[in-house]
C-alpha positions, 0 to 999 in steps of 0.5 A: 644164509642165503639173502634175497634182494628186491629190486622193487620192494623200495626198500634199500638193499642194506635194509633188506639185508638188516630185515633178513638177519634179524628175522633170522635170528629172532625165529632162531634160524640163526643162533648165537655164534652162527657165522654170517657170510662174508661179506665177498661171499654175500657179493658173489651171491647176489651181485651187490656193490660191497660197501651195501653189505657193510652197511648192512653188517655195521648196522646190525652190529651197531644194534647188537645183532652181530658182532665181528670177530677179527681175523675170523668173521662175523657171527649172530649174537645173542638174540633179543629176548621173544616168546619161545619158538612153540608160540613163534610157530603158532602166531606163524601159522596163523599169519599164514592163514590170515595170507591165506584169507588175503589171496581168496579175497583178491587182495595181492601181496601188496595190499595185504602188506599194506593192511597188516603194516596199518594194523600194526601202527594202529597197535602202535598208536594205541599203546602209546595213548595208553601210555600217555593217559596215566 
C-alpha cells in the first residue's frame, strides 16, 4: 500500500491516511489479513512525523478497520458489509464519466468535489426527513 498526502487538501495527514485505508478496503484493494506498512515504512515513504501515522492506524482500529497483532504487525480486518465488486465497478465507472462531464463543462476538481459532496448531504438530509416523518 502506497499513501498519498496532500498538503493542500485541508484535510489533516492522519485523515487522509484513514480516508485511504478504508477506501481500500471497501473496493477490496485490501482483504482481510492484508498487512499494513508499518508505521516507519509509512514514514520513510512519505516523510510524515510517526505519531500522524499512529493517529491514523488507532483511528482505523478504533473503528474496526484493522487490528494490530503484536510482535507481528498491523492487518485489515473484515471489511463492512457493501454491494459486491461487479456493482462497485459499475457505479465506478459512472463516477468516472460524471468527472468526465465535470472537466468538459469547465469545472475543475474542486468544484466537482464541491457538487457531489452537496449532493450527498442533500441525500443525507433527505433520508433523515424520511425517517423522521413516520
Amino acid at each position: 500500500m502506497i499513501f498519498h498526502i496532500s498538503s493542500r487538501s485541508g484535510v489533516p495527514p492522519y485523515l487522509q491516511i484513514v480516508q485511504q485505508v478504508k477506501q481500500d478496503i471497501r473496493l477490496g484493494l485490501l482483504e482481510e489479513g492484508d498487512k499494513l506498512p508499518a508505521v516507519r515504512e509509512v514514514v520513510t515513504m512519505i516523510a510524515i512525523n510517526p505519531n500522524t501515522v499512529v493517529k491514523a492506524y488507532r483511528a482505523l482500529e478504533a473503528q474496526g478497520y484493522i487490528e494490530k497483532r503484536s510482535g507481528i504487525g498491523t492487518f485489515a480486518s473484515k471489511p463492512p458489509p457493501a454491494p459486491p465488486p461487479g456493482v462497485q465497478a459499475a457505479l465506478l465507472a459512472k463516477l468516472n464519466e460524471w468527472i468526465a462531464e465535470t472537466k468538459a463543462a469547465g469545472l475543475d476538481e474542486e468544484a466537482a468535489e464541491a457538487l457531489f459532496t452537496t449532493a450527498l448531504r442533500n441525500k443525507r438530509g433527505e433520508s433523515h426527513d424520511a425517517s423522521s416523518t413516520n
